[in-house]
N, C-alpha and C positions, 0 to 999 in steps of 0.2 A: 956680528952677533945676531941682528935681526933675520940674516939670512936662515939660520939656524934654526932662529923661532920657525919659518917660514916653513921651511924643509919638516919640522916634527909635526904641523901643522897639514900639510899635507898627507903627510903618513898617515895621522890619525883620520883625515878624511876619507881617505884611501881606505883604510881599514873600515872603518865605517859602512862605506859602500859596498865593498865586498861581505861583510857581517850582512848588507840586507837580503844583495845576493843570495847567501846562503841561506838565508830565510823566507823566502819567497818561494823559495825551489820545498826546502823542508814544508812551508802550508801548502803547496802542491799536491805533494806527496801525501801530507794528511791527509787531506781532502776526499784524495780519489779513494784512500784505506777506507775510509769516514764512508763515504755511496758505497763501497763492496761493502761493506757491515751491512750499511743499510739493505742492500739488496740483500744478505745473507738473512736476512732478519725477515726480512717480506718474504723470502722461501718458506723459511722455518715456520712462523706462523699458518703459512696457509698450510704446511704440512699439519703444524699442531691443526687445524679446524679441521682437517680431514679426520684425522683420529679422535678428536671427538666427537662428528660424527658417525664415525664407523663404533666405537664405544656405546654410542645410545643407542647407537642399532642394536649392539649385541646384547645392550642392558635388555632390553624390550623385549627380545628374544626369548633370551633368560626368564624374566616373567612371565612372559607366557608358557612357556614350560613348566614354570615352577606351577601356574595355573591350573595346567594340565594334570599334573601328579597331585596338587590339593583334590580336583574333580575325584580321579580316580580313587582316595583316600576317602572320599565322601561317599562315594559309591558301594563302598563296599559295606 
C-alpha cells in the first residue's frame, strides 16, 4: 500500500515539474511578444511625432495663407 502512495506521489511531482516546464517556455514566449509590442510602440510613436510635426507645419502654412487673403481683402 505505501508503495502506492509513493508511485501517485511521484506522479504528482512529475506533473508538477512538467506544468513548470510548460510555463517557463509560455513566460518566454510572452516576453519576447511583450519587447515586439514594445518595439512596435516605439515605431508608432515616433511615427505619430513626425505627423504632428508635419501637421503644425501645414497648420502655419495654412495661416499664413489665410493671412495673405485677409491682406488682399483689406486692400481692396
Amino acid at each position: 500500500m505505501e508503495l502506492a502512495n509513493f508511485k501517485e506521489l511521484e506522479d504528482k511531482i512529475k506533473g508538477i515539474v512538467s506544468e513548470q516546464v510548460f510555463l517557463k517556455k509560455q513566460i518566454s514566449i510572452l516576453e519576447e511578444a511583450l519587447k515586439n509590442k514594445e518595439s512596435e510602440i516605439e515605431v508608432l510613436n515616433n511615427k505619430l511625432k513626425a505627423l504632428d510635426g508635419e501637421r503644425d507645419s501645414v497648420r502655419a502654412r495654412v495661416d499664413s495663407l489665410l493671412d495673405l487673403l485677409a491682406d488682399i481683402e483689406l486692400a481692396k
